[in-house]
Backbone as JSON, one array per atom type, in Angstrom:
{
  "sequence": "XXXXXXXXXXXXXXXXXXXXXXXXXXXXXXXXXXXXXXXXXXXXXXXXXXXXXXXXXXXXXXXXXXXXXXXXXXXXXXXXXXXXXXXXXXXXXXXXXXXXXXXXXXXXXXXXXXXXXXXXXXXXXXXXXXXXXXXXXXXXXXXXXXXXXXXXXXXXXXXXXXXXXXXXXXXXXXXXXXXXXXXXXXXXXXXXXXXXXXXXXXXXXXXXXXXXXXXXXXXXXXXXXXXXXXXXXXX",
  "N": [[35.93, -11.76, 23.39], [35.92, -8.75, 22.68], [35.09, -8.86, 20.36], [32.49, -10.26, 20.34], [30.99, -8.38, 22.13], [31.06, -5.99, 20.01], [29.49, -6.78, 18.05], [26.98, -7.13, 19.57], [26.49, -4.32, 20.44], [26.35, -2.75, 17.87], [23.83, -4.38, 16.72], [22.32, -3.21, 18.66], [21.96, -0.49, 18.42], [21.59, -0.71, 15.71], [18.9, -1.45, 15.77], [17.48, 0.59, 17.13], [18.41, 2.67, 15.7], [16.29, 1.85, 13.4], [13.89, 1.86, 14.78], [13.59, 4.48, 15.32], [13.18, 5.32, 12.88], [11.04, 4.4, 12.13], [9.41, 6.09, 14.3], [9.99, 8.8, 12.9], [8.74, 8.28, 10.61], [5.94, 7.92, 11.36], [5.1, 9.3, 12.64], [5.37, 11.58, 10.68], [2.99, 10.81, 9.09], [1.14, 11.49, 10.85], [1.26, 14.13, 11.11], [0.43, 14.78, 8.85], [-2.12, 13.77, 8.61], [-3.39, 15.68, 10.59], [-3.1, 17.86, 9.72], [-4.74, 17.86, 7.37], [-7.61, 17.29, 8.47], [-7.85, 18.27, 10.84], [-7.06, 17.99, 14.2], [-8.58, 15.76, 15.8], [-8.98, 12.29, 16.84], [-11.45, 11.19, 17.01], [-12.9, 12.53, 15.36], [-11.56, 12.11, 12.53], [-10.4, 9.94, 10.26], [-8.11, 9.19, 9.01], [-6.3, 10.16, 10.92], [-6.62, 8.72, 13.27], [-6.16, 5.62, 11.8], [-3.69, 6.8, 11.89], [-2.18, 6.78, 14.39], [-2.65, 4.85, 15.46], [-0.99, 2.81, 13.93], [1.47, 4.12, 14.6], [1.32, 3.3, 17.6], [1.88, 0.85, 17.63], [4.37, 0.52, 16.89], [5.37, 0.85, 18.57], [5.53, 3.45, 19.79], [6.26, 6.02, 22.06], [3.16, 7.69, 24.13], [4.01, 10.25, 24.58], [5.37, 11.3, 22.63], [3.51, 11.11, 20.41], [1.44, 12.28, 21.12], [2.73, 14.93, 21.31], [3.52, 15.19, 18.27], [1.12, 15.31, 17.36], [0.29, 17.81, 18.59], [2.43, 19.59, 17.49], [1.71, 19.55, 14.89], [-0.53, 21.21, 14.64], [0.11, 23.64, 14.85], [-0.22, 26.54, 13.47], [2.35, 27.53, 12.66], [3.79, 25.14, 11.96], [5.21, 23.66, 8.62], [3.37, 22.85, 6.17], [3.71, 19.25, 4.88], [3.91, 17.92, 1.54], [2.49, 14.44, -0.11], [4.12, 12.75, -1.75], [4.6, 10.57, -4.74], [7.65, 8.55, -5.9], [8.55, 7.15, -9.05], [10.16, 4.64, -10.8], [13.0, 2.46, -12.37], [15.02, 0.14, -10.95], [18.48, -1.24, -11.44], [18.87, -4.22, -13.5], [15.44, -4.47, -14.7], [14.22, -4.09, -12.52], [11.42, -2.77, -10.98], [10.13, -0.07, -9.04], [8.82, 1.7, -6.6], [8.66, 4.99, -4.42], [7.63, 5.9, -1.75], [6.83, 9.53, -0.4], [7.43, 12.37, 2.22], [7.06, 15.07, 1.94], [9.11, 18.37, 2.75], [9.66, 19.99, 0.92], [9.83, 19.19, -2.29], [11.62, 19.76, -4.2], [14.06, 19.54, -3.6], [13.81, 16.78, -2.49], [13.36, 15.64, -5.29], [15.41, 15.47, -6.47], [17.07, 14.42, -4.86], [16.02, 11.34, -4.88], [16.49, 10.76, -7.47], [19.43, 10.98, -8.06], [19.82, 8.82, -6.45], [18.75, 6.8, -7.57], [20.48, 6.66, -10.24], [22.79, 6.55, -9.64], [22.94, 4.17, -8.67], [22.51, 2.67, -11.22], [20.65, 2.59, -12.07], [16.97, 4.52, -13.17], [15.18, 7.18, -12.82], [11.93, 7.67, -13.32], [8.9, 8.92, -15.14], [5.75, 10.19, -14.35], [3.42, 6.97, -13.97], [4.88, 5.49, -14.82], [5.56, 3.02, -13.86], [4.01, 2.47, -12.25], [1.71, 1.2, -13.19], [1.65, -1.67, -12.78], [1.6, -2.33, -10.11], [-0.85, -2.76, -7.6], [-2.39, -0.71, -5.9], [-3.32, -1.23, -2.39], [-5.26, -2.25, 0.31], [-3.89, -3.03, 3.86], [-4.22, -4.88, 6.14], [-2.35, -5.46, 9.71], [-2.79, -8.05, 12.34], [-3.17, -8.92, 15.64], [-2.82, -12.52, 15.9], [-6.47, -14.1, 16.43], [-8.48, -15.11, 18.98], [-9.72, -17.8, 17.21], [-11.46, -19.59, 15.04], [-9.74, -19.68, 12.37], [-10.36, -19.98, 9.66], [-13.27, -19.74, 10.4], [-13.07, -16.86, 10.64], [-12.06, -15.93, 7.79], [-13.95, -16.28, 6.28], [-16.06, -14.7, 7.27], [-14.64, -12.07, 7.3], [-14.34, -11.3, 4.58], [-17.41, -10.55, 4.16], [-16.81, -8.07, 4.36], [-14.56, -6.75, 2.33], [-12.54, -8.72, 2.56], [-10.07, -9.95, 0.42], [-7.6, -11.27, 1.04], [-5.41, -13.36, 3.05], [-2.63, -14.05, 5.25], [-0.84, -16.03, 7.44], [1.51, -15.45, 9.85], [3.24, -16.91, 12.24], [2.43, -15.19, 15.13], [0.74, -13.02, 14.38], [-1.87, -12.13, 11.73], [-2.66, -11.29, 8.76], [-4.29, -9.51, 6.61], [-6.03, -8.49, 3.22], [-7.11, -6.14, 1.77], [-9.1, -4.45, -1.22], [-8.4, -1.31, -2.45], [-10.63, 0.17, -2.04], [-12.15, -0.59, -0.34], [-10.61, -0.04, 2.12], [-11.23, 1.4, 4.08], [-13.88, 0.52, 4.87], [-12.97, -2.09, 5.67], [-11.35, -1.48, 8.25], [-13.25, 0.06, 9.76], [-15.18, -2.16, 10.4], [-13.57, -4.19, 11.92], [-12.24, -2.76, 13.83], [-14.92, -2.28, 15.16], [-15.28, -5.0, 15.92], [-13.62, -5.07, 17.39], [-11.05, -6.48, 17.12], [-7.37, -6.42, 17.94], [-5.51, -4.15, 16.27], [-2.33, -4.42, 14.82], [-1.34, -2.63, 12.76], [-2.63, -0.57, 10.01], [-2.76, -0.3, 6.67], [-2.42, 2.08, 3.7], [-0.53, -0.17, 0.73], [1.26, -0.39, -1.98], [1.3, -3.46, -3.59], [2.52, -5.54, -5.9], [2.06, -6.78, -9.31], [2.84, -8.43, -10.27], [6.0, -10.88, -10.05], [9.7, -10.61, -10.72], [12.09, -13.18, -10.34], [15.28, -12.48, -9.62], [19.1, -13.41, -9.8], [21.32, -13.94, -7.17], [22.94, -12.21, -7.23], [22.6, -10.21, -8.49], [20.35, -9.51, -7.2], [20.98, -8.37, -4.85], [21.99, -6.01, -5.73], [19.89, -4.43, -6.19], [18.89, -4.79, -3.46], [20.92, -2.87, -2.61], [20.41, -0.59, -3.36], [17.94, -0.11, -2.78], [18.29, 0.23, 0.15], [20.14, 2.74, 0.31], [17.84, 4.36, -0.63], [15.86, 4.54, 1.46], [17.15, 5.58, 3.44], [16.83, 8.3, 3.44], [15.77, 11.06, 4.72], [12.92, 11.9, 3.73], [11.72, 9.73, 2.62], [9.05, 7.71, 3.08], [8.27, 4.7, 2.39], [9.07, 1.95, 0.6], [8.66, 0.48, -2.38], [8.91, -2.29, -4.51], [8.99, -5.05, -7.04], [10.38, -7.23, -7.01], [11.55, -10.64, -6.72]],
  "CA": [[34.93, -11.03, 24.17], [35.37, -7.98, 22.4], [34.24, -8.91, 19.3], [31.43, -10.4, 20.91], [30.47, -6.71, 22.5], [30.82, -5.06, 19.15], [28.51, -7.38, 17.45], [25.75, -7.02, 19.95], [26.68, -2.93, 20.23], [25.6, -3.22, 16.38], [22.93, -4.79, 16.68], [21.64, -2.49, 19.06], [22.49, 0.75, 17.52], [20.73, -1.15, 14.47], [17.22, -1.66, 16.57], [17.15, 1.71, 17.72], [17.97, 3.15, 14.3], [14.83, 1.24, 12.8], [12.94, 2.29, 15.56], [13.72, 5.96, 15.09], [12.71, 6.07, 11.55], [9.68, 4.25, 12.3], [9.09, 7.4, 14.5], [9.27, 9.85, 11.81], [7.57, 7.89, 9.21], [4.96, 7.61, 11.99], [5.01, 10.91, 12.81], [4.82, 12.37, 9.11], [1.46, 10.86, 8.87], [0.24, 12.04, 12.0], [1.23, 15.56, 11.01], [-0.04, 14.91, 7.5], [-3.54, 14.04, 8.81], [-3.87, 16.49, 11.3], [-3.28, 19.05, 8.64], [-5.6, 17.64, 6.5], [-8.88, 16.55, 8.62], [-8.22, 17.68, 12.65], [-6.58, 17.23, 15.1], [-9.66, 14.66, 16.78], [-8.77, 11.23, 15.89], [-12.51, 10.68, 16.47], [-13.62, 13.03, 13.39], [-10.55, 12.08, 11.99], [-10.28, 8.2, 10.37], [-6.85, 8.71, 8.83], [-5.19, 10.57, 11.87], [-6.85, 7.39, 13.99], [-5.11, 4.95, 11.63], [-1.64, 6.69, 12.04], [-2.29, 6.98, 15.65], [-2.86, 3.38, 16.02], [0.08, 2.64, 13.42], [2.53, 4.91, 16.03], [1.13, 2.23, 18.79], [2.03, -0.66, 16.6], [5.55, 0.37, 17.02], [5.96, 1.21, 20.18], [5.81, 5.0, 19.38], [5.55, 6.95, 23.23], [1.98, 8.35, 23.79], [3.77, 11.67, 24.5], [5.64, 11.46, 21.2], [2.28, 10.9, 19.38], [0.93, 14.0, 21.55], [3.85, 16.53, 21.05], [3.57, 15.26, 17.16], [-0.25, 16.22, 16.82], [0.4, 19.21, 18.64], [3.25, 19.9, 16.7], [1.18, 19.68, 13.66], [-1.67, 22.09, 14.77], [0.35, 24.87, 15.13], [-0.17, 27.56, 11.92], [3.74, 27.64, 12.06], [4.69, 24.03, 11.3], [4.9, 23.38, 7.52], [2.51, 21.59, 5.49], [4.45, 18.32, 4.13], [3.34, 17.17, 0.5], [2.75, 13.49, -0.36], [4.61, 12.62, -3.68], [5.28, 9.08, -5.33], [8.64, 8.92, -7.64], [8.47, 5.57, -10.14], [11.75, 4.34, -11.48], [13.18, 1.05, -12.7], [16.15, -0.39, -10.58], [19.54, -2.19, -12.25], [18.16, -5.15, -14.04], [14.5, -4.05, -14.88], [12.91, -4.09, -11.44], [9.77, -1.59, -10.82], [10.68, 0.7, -7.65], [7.8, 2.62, -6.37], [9.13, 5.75, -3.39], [6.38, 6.61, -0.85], [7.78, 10.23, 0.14], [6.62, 13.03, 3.1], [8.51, 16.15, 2.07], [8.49, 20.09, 2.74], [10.6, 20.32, -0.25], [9.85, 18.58, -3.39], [12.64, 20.24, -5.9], [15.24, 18.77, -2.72], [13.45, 15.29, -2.38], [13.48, 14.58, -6.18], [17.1, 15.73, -6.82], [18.12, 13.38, -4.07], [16.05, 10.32, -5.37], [17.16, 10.99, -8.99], [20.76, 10.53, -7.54], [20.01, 7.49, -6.34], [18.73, 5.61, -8.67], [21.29, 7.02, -11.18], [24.23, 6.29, -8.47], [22.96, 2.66, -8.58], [22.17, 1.65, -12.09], [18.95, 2.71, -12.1], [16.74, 5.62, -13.53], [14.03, 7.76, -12.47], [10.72, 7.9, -14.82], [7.66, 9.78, -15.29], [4.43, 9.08, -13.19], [2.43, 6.24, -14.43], [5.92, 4.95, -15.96], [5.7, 1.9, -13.38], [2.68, 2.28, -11.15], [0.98, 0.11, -13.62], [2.45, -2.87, -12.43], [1.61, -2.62, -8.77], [-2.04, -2.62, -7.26], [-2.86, -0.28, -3.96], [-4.44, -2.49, -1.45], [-5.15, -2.5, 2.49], [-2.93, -4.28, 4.33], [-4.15, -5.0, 7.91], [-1.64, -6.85, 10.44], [-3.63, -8.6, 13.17], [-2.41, -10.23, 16.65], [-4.01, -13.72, 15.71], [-7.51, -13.8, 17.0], [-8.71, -16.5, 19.4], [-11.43, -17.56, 16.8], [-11.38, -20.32, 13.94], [-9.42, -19.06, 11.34], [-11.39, -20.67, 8.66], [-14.21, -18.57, 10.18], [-12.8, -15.62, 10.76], [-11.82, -15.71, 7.01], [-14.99, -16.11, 5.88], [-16.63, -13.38, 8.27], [-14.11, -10.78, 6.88], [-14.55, -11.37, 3.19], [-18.4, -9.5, 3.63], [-16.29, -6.75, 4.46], [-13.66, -6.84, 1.17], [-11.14, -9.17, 2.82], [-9.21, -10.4, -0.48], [-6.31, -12.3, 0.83], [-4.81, -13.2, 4.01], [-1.71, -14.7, 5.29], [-0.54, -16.01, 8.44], [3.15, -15.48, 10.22], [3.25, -17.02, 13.54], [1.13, -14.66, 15.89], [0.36, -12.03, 13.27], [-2.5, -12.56, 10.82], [-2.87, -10.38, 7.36], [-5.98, -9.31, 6.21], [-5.35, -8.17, 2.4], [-8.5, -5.52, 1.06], [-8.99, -3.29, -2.31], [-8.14, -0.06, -2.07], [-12.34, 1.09, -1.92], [-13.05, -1.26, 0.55], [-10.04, -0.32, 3.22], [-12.01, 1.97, 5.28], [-14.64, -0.32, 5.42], [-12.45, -3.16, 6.66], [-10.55, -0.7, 9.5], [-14.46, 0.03, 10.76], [-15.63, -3.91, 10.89], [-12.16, -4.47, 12.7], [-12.34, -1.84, 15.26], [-16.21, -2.82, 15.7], [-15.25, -6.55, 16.02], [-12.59, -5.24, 18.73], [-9.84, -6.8, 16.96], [-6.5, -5.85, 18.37], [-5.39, -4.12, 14.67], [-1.47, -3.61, 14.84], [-1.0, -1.44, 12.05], [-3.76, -0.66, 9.24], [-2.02, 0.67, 5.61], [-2.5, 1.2, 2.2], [0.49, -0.36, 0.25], [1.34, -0.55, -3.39], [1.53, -4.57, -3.85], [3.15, -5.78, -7.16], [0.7, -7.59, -9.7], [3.9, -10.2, -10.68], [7.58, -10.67, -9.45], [10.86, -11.2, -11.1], [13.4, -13.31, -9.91], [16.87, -12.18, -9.99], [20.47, -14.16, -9.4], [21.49, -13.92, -5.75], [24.24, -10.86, -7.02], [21.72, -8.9, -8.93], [19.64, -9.19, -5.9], [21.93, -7.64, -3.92], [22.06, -4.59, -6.4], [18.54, -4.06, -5.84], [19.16, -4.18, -1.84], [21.3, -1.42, -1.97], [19.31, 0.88, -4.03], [16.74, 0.24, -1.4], [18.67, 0.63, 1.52], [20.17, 3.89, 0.79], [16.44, 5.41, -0.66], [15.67, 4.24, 2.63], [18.06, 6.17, 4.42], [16.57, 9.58, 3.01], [15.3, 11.09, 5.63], [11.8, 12.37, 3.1], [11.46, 8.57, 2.15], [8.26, 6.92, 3.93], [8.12, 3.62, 1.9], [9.5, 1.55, -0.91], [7.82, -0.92, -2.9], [9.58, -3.21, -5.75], [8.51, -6.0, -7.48], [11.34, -8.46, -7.22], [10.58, -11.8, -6.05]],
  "C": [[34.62, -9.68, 23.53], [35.02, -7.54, 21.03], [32.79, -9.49, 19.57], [30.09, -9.03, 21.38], [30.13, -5.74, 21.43], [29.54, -5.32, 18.24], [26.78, -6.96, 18.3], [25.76, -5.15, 20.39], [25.78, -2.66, 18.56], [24.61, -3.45, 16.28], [22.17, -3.52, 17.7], [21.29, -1.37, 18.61], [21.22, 0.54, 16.12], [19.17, -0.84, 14.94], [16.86, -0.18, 16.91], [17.22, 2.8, 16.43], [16.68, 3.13, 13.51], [13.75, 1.56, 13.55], [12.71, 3.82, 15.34], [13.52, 6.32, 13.72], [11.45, 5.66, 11.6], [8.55, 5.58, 13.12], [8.59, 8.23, 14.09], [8.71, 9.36, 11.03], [6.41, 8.55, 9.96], [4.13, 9.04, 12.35], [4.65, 12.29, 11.87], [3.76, 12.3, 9.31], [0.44, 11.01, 9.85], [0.09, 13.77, 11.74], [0.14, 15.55, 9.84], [-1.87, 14.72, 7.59], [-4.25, 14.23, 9.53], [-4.26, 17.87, 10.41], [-4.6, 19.4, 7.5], [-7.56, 17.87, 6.74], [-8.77, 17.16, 10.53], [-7.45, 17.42, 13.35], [-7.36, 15.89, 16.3], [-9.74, 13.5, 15.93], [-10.38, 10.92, 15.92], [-13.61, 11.22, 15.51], [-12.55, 12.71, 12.58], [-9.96, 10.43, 11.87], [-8.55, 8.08, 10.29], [-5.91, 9.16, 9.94], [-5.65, 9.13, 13.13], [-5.84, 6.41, 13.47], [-3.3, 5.24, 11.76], [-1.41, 6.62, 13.28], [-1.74, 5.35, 16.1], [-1.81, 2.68, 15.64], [1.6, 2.65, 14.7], [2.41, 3.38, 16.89], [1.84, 0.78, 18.23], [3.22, -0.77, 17.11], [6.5, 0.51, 17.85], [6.13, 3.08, 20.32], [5.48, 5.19, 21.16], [4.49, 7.89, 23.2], [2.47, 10.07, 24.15], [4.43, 12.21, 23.41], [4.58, 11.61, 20.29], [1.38, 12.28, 20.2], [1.22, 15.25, 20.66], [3.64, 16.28, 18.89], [2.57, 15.75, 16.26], [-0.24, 17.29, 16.79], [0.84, 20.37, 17.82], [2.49, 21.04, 14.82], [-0.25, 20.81, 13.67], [-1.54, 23.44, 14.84], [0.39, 25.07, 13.37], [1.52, 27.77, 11.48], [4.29, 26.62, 11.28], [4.36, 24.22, 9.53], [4.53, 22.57, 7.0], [3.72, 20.68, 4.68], [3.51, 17.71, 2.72], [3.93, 15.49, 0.78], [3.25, 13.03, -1.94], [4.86, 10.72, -3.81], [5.61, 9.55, -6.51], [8.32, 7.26, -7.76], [9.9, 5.79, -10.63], [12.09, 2.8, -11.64], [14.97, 1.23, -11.61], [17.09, -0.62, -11.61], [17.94, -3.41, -12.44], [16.6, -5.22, -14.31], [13.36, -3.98, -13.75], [12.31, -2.31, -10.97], [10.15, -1.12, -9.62], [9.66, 2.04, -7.39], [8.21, 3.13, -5.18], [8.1, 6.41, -3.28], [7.23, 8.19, -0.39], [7.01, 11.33, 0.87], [7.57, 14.08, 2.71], [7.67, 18.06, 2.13], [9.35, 20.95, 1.4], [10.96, 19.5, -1.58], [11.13, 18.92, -4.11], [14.17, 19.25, -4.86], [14.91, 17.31, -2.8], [13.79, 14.43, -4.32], [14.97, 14.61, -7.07], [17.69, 14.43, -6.1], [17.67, 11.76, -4.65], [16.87, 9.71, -6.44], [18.61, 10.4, -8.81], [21.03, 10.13, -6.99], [19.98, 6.5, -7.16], [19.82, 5.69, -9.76], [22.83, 6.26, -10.56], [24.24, 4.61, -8.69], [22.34, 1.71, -9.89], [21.33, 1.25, -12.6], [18.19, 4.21, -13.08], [15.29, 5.95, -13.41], [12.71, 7.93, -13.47], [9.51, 8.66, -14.72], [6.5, 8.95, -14.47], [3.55, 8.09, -14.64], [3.61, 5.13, -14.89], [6.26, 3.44, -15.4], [4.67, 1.72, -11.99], [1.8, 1.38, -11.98], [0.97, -0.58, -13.38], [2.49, -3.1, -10.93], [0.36, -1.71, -8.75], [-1.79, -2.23, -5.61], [-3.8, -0.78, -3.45], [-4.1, -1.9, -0.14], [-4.55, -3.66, 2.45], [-3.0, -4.29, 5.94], [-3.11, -5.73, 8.27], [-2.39, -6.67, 11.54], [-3.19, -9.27, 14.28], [-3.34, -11.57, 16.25], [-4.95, -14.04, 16.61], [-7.32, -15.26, 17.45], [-10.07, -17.14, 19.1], [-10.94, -18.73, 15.62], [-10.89, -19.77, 12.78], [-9.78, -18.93, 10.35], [-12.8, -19.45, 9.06], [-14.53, -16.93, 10.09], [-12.6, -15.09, 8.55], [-13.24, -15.28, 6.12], [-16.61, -14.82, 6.33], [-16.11, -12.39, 7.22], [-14.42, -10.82, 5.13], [-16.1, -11.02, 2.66], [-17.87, -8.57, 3.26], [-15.38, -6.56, 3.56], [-12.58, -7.8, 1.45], [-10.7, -9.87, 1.13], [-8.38, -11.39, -0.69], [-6.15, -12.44, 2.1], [-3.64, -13.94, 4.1], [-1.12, -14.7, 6.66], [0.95, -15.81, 8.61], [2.96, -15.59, 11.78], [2.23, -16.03, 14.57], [0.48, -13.53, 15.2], [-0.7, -12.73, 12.05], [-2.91, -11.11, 9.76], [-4.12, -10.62, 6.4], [-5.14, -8.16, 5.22], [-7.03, -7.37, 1.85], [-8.24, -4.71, -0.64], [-8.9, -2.08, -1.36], [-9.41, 1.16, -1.37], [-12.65, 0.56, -1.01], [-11.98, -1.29, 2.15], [-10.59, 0.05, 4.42], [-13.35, 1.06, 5.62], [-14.19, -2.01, 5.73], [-11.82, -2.57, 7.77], [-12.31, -0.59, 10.22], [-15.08, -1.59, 11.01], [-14.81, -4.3, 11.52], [-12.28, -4.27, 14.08], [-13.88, -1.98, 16.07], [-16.02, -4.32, 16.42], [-13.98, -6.63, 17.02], [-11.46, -6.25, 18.14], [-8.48, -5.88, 17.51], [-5.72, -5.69, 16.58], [-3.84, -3.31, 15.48], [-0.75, -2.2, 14.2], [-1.75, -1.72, 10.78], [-2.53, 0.35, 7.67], [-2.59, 0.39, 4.23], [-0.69, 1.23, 1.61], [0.29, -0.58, -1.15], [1.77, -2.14, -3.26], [1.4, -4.84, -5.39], [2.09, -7.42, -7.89], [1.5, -8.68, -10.09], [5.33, -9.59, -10.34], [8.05, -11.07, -10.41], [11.63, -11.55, -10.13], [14.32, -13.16, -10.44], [17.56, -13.29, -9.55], [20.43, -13.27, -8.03], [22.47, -12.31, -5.89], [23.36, -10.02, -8.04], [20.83, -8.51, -7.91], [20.0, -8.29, -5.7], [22.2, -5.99, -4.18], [20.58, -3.95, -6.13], [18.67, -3.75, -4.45], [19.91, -3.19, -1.65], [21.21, -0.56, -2.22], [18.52, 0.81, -2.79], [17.01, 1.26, -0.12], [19.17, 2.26, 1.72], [18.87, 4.95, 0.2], [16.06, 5.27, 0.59], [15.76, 4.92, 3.89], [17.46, 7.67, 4.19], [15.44, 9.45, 3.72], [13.24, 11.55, 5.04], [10.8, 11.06, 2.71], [9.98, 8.56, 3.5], [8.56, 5.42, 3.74], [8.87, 3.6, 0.87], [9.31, 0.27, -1.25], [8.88, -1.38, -4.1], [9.16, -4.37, -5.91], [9.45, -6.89, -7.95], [10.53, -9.25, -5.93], [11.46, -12.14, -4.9]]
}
């Protein structure tokens, strides 16, 4: 029984962890494009999409308040957006989305990750070649012919899509995201979370124990609290 308790203790602990970084991610880019454009998500496209993001995840609408607010005051500090490039163990591509008020701290700490794990940090461009920024809608699945829906969205740049049980993925170029987030929100789709992501132009597969070396580079860039994202191009 009370290994039973610890397991689902764990698990909880876990859920609420993942939830609470989804938070601050969520929360960065609410500050980040209030700072930028506004606090009025309706002059304001990208503080709309993080808004709507927040909702995605269950963010509390007075968390997504206090976080605008937050961000409107002349005291808070502006956060830069940086992307570090670096190769993992075994030659995989590792692209770090990062929100920081302290670059010279954020790239000390990456640096001594990837180094910690077998890896090494590189110059810009040194592996962004190798992964294309795209929109990446997720969608509650519409109650509409999928087949036509596909063909509808592809005036608007759709690219790619891909289903997962009640979720449908609408895949755009990078020029054409804002004009798939307005045909969306016109077409009253329920849009869970709207992003651009770095998607990888070809995978490597690894062995099941080089994998594994790759998962725990991830997991602890992950853990840094400056991190937003992290892309890699293993298969």
């Amino acid at each position: 029984m009370g290994r039973i308790f610890e397991k689902r203790k764990y698990k909880m602990f876990a859920r609420f962890d993942k939830m609470a970084k989804a938070f601050t991610r969520y929360g960065k880019e609410i500050a980040i494009a209030v700072k930028l454009s506004g606090p009025d998500p309706n002059l304001n496209p990208r503080l709309r999409t993080a808004i709507q993001n927040a909702k995605g995840v269950n963010m509390p609408k007075d968390r997504i308040d206090a976080a605008i607010k937050r961000a409107s005051s002349k005291d808070e500090k502006d956060l830069q957006e940086v992307l570090y490039e670096g190769y993992g163990p075994h030659g995989i591509g590792i692209l770090v989305e990062c929100a920081t008020d302290n670059p010279t701290r954020t790239v000390a700490n990456i640096r001594m990750y990837f180094t910690k794990f077998g890896g090494s940090l590189g110059a810009s461009g040194s592996v962004g070649f190798s992964f294309e920024r795209k929109g990446v809608f997720k969608l509650e699945t519409p109650t509409v012919d999928l087949e036509e829906l596909e063909l509808e969205l592809i005036d608007y740049g759709a690219d790619d899509f891909a289903v997962d049980e009640n979720e449908i993925y609408v895949y755009t170029s990078f020029a054409d995201f804002t004009k798939m987030q307005k045909a969306l929100e016109e077409k009253q789709f329920n849009i869970i979370t709207a992003e651009l992501q770095y998607v990888p132009k070809t995978s490597t597969q690894l062995s099941e124990e080089h994998e594994e070396d790759i998962l725990k580079l991830i997991a602890i860039i992950e853990e840094d609290e400056d991190v937003q994202n992290v892309y890699h191009n293993m298969k």
